[in-house]
C-alpha positions in Angstrom: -13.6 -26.2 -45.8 -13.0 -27.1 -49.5 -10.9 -29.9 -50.4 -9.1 -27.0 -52.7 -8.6 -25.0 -49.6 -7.0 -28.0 -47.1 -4.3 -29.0 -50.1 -3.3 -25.2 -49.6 -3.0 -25.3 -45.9 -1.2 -29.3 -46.4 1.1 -27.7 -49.1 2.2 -25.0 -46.8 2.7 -22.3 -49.6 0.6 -21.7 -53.1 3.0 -23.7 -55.7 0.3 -24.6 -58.7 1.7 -28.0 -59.4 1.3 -29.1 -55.7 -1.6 -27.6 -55.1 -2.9 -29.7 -58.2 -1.0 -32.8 -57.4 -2.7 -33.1 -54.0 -6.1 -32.0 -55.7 -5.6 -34.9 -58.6 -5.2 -37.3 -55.6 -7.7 -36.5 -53.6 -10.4 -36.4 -56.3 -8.9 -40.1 -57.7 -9.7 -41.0 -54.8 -12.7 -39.7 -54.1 -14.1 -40.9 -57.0 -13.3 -44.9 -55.7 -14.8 -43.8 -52.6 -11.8 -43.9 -50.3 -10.6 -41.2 -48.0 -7.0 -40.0 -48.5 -5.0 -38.6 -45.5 -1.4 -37.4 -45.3 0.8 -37.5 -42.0 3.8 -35.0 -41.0 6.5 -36.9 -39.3 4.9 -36.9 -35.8 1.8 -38.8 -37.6 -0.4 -35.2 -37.4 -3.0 -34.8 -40.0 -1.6 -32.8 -42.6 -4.5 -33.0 -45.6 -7.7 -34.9 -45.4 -9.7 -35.3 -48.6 -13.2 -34.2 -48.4 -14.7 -37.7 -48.2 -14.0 -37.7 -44.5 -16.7 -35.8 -44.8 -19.2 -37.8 -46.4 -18.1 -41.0 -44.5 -17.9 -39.6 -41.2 -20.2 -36.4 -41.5 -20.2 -32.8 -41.9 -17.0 -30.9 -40.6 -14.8 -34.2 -39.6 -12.1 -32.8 -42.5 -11.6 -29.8 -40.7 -11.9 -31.3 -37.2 -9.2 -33.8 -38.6 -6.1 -30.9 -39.5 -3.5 -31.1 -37.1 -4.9 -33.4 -35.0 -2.6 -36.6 -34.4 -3.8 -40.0 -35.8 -4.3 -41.8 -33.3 -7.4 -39.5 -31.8 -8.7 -40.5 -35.1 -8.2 -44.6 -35.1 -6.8 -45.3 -32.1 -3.6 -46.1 -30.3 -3.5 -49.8 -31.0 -2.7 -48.5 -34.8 -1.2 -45.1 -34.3 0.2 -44.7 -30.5 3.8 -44.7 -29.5 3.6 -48.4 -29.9 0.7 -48.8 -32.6 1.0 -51.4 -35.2 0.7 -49.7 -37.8 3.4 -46.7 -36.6 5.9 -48.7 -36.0 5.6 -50.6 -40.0 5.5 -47.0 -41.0 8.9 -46.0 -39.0 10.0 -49.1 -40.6 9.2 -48.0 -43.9 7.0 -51.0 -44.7 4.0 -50.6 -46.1 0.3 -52.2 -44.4 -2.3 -52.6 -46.7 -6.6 -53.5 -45.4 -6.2 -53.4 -41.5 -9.5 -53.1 -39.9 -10.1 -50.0 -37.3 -12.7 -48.0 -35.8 -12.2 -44.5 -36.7 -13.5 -42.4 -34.4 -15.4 -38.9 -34.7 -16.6 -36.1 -31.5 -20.2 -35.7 -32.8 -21.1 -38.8 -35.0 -19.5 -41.8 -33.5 -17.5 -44.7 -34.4 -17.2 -46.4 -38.0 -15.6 -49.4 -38.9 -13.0 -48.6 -41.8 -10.2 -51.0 -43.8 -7.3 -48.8 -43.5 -3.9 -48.6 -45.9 -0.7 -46.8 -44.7 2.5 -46.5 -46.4 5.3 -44.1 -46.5 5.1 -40.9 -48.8 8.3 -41.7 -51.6 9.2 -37.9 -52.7 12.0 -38.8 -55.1 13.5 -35.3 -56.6 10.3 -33.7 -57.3 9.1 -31.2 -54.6 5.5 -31.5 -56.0 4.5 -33.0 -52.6 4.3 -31.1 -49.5 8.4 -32.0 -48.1 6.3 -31.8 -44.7 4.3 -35.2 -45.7 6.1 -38.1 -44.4 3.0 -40.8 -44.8 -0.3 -41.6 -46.7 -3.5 -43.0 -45.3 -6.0 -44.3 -47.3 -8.9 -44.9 -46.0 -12.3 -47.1 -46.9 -15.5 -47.7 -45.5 -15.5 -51.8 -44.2 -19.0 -53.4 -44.9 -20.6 -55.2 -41.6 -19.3 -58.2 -42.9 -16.1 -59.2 -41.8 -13.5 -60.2 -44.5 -11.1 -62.8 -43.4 -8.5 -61.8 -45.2 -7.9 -58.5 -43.8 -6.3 -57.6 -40.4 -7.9 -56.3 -37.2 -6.3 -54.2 -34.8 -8.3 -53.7 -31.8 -7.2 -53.0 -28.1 -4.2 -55.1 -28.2 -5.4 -57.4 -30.5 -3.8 -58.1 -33.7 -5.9 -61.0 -35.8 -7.3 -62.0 -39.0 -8.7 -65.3 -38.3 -12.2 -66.2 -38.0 -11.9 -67.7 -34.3 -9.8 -64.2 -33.2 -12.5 -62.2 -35.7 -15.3 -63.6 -33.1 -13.4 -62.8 -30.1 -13.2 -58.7 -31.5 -17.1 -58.7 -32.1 -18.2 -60.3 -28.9 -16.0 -57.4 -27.6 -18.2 -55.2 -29.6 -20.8 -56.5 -28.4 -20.5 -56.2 -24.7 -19.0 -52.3 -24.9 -20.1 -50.6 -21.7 -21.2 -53.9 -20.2 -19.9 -55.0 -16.9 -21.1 -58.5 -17.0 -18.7 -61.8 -15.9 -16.6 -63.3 -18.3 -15.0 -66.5 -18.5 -12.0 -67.1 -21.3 -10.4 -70.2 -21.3 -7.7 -71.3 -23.4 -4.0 -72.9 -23.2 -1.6 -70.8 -21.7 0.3 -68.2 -23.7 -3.1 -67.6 -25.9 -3.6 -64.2 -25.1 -6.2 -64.4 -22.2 -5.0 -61.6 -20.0 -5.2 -59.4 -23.6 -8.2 -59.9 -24.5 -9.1 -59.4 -20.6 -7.7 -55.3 -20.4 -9.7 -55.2 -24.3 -13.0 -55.9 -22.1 -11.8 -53.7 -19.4 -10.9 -50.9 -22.1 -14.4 -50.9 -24.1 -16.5 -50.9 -20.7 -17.9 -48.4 -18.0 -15.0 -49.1 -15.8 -12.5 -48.5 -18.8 -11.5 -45.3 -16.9 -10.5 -47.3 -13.6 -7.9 -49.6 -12.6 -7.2 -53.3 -14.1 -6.2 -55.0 -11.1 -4.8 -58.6 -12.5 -4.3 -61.8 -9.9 -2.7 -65.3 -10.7 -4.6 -67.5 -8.4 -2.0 -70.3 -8.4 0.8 -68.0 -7.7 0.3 -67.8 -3.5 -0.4 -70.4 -1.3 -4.3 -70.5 0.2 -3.4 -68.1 3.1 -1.5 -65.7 1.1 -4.3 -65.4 -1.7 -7.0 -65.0 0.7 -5.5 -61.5 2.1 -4.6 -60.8 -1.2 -7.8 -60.3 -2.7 -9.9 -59.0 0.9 -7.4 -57.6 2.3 -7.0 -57.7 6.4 -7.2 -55.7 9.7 -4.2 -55.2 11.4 -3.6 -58.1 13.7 -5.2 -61.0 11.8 -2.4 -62.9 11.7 1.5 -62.5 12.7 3.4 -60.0 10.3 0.4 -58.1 9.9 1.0 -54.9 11.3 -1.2 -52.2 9.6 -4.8 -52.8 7.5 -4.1 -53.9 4.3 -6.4 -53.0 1.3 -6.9 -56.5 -1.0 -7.9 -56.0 -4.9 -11.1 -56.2 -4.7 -10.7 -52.4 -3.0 -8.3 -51.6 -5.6 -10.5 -52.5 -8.3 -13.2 -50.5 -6.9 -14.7 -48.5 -10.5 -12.7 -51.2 -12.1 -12.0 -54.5 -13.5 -10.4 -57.6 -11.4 -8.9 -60.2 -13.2 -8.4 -63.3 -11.7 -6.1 -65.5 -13.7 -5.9 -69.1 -13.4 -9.2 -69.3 -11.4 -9.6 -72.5 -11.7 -6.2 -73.2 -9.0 -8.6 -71.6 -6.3 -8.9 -73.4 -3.0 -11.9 -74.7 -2.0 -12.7 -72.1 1.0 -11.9 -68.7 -0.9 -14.1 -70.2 -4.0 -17.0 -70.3 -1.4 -15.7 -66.7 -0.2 -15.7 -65.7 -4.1 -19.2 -67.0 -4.9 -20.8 -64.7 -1.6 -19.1 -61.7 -3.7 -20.7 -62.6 -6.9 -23.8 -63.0 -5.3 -24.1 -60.0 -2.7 -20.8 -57.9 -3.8 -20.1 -57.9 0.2 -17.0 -59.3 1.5 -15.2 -59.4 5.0 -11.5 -58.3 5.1 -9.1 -61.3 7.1 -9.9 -61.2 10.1 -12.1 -58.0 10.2 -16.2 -57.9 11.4 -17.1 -55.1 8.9 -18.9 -55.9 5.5 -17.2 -53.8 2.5 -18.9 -53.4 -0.5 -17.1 -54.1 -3.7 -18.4 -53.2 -7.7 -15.1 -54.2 -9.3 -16.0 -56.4 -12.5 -14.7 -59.6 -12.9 -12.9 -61.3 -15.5 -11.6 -65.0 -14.9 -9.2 -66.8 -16.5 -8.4 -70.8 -16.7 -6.5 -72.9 -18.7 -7.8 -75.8 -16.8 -11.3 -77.9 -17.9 -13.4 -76.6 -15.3 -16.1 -79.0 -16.3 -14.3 -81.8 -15.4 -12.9 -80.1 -12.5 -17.0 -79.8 -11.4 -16.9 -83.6 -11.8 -14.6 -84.1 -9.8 -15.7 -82.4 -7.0 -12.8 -79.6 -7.4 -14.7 -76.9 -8.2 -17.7 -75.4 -7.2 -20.8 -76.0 -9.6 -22.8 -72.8 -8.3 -19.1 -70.7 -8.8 -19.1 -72.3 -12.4 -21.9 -70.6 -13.4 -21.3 -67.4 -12.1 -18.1 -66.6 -13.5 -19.5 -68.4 -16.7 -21.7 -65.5 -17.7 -20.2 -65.3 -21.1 -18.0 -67.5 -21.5 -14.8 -66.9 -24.1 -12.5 -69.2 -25.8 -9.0 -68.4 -27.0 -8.0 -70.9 -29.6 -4.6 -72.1 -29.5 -2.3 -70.3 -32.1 -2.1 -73.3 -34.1 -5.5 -73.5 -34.8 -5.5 -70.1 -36.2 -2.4 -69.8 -38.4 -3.4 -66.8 -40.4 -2.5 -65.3 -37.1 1.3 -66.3 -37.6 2.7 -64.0 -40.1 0.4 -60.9 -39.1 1.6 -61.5 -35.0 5.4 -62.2 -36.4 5.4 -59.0 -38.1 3.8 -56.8 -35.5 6.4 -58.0 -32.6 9.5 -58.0 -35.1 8.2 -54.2 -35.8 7.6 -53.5 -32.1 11.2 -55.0 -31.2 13.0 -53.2 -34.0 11.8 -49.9 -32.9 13.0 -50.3 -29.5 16.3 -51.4 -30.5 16.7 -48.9 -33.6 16.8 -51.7 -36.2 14.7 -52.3 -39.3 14.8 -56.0 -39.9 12.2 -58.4 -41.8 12.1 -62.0 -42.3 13.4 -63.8 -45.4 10.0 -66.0 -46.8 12.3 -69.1 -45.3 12.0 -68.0 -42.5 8.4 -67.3 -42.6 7.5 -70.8 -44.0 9.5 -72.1 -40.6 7.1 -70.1 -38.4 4.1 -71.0 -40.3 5.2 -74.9 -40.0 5.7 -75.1 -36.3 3.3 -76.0 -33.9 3.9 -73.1 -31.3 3.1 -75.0 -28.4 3.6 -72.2 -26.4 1.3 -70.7 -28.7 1.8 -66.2 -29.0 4.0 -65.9 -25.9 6.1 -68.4 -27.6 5.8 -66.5 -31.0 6.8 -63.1 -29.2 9.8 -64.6 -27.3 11.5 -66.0 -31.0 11.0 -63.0 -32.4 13.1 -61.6 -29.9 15.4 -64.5 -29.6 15.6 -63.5 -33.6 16.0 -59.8 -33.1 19.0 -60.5 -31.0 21.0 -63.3 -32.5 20.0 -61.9 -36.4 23.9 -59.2 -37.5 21.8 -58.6 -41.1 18.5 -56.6 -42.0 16.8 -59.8 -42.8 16.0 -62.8 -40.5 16.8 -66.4 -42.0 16.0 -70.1 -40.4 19.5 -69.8 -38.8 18.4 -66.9 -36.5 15.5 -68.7 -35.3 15.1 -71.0 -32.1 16.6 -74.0 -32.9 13.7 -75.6 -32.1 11.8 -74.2 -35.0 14.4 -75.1 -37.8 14.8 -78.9 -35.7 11.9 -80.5 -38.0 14.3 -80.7 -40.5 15.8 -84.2 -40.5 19.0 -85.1 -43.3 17.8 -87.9 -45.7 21.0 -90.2 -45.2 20.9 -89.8 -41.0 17.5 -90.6 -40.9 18.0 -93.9 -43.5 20.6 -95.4 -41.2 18.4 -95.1 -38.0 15.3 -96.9 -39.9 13.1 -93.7 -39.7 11.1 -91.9 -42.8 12.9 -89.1 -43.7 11.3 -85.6 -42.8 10.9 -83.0 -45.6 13.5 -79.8 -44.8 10.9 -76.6 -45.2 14.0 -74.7 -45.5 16.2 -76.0 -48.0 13.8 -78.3 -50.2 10.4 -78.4 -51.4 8.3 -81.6 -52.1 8.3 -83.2 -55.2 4.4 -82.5 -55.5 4.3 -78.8 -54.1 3.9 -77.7 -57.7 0.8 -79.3 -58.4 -0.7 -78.5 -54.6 0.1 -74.5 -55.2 -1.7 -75.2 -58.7 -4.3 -76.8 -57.3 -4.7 -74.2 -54.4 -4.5 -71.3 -57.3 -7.0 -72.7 -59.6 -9.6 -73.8 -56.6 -9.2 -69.7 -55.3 -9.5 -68.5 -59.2 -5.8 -67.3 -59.2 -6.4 -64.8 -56.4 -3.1 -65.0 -55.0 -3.9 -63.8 -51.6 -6.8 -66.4 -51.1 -4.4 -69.1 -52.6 -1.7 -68.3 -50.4 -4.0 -68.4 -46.9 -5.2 -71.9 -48.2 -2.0 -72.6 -48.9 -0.5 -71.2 -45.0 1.9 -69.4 -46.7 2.9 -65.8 -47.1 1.8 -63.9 -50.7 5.3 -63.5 -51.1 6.6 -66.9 -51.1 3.7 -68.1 -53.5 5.4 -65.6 -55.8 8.2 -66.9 -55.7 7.3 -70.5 -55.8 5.1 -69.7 -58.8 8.0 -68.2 -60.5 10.0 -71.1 -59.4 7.8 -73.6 -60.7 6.5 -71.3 -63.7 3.1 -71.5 -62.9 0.6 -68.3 -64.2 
């Protein structure tokens, strides 16, 4: 189908100045190489300009009409709760996210996508149906750093999270052991369902355990399950999640607080995928993949003798590290917005954050690295009567660094800059120096920088600089 013929159809009736309109657009552009997409109010394809076509391959324009987004790059951007829906119901605008957009007959391709609401204003040269614009690009294999990636759950932009998305990549349709480790609150069990969702068992169950939750006797009926008399209480056979994992993935979180006797009982099921229920005689055969989960050193915990060398190994397969948040603070802003979006939708609000507020997130240490991060931003939601968050409606451990000049005089301490309500006297030449080193690209200057584009704006105006 012509590109002339799908603006009809998006238009809904032949009026010449939006058949035209939509035309112009499409063929602009077309002629940078991106593809343009509009969106009804349910996010269905309404027009898709005929690049789709060359990007994708022959047909994928028509294949596209009427079909929702999502089908096309996924629900982590377009679902109920997608990232990039919720901005849009917001009315925010997301500009070079990362997704996979996906076609029936030629596969997957890696695009940087931009969304934003369609502004009509008093014309009615646009289709009244079109609610939002999609423009799309084709991303080359090597990952820019400063755009966003949405992928199974996982919202990043930093190298160490960048990593973590292609090793992903790499083992789609693999059922091999993984190991992540990482603090708590990281994002282990995330990344754990994106390894589940991109392999062979993505279409069973995810059966998730904390290991340190039950005591030794509990755990071990738990995961194998018992016959009915094994022990007192137990008064029917019991299925344990191994069995429930069966065509699926078990996670075992926090592997490393696993007695001594069920790591030996793990290792046989490793090894021979056999296992005996409590107290039963019969062997039962388990292909459940597993994923485990530590915040612990277990290489010091081999050491010293508290876990099992040969167990080590086998869970260690391919082993993944989730950095702490702190080490990746171009995650900060990009995870802030996505839970303030994800909040405001459930509670009917559209709220942002002031840039003060931002530069308090960015300074803090998160030591309860994205769990923390998600529970201020709806500590914030809650506490915040205005459409825009300030310091004030944050934790008051996050706006706490701030220390008054005179207080801290009379105790003998070095007073501690505010990063609310002052700036340091040499912050001028730092964002200079930061501009000039990234050749005035704002955007690279303001990730060197760990601060938002918008409040290098400001400060630039602030401090006339450009």
């Amino acid at each position: 189908m012509a590109t002339r013929d799908l603006v009809g159809a998006a238009c809904g009736s032949p009026v010449p100045g939006r058949r035209a309109a939509w035309t112009g657009i499409s063929l602009a552009f077309a002629a940078l190489g991106r593809v343009f997409v509009s969106l009804d109010r349910n996010f269905r394809v309404l027009h898709a300009s005929s690049v789709l076509d060359t990007l994708v391959g022959e047909g994928a324009v028509e294949a596209a009409i009427g079909r929702p987004m999502e089908e096309l790059l996924g629900a982590d951007l377009f679902g109920e709760a997608g990232a990039l829906r919720l901005a849009l119901q917001n009315g925010q605008r997301r500009e070079g996210w990362r997704a996979m957009l996906q076609s029936d007959t030629h596969g997957a391709q890696l695009v940087s996508v931009t969304a934003a609401p369609l502004i009509h204003g008093d014309s009615d040269v646009c289709d009244p149906n079109a609610e939002y614009v999609v423009v799309m690009r084709p991303a080359s294999e090597e990952i820019n750093q400063a755009e966003t990636t949405a992928f199974m759950g996982i919202v990043a932009r930093s190298p160490a999270m960048i990593r973590v998305i292609d090793l992903i990549h790499v083992l789609r349709d693999s059922l091999v052991t993984c190991l992540l480790t990482g603090a708590s609150g990281t994002g282990k069990e995330v990344v754990a369902r994106a390894l589940h969702m991109t392999s062979k068992h993505a279409s069973g169950p995810f059966v998730a355990v904390n290991c340190g939750a039950l005591p030794a006797d509990l755990l071990e009926s738990e995961l194998f399950g018992h016959v009915k008399g094994a022990f007192t209480g137990a008064i029917r056979d019991r299925l344990g999640r191994f069995e429930e994992a069966t065509n699926g993935t078990l996670f075992l979180d926090e592997v490393g607080d696993l007695p001594m006797p069920l790591q030996v009982k793990l290792l046989r099921v490793l090894q021979e995928q056999t296992f005996q229920r409590v107290g039963g005689n019969g062997t039962v055969t388990t292909n459940a993949r597993i994923i485990a989960a530590t915040n612990r050193d277990l290489t010091k915990q081999v050491a010293d003798g508290e876990f099992r060398e040969d167990l080590y190994y086998r869970l260690r397969v391919v082993p993944i590290h989730i950095e702490k948040l702190a080490h990746r603070r171009e995650d900060i802003e990009l995870l802030a917005r996505y839970f303030l979006a994800k909040v405001g939708v459930r509670q009917g609000r559209t709220l942002r954050f002031s840039p003060d507020a931002f530069k308090a997130l960015l300074q803090y240490p998160w030591p309860g690295n994205v769990r923390e991060l998600q529970n201020c931003v709806e500590y914030a939601v809650a506490v915040c009567q205005r459409q825009t968050i300030l310091p004030e409606d944050l934790p008051s451990e996050l706006t706490r660094q701030t220390v008054e000049p005179t207080t801290a005089h009379l105790r003998g301490e070095e007073p501690r800059q505010s990063f609310v309500d002052g700036a340091p006297p040499t912050e001028a030449a730092q964002i200079r120096t930061a501009l000039e080193e990234q050749h005035w690209n704002r955007g690279q200057a303001a990730k060197a920088l760990g601060m938002s584009r918008t409040t290098l704006w400001r400060k630039m105006r602030e401090y006339q600089l450009g």
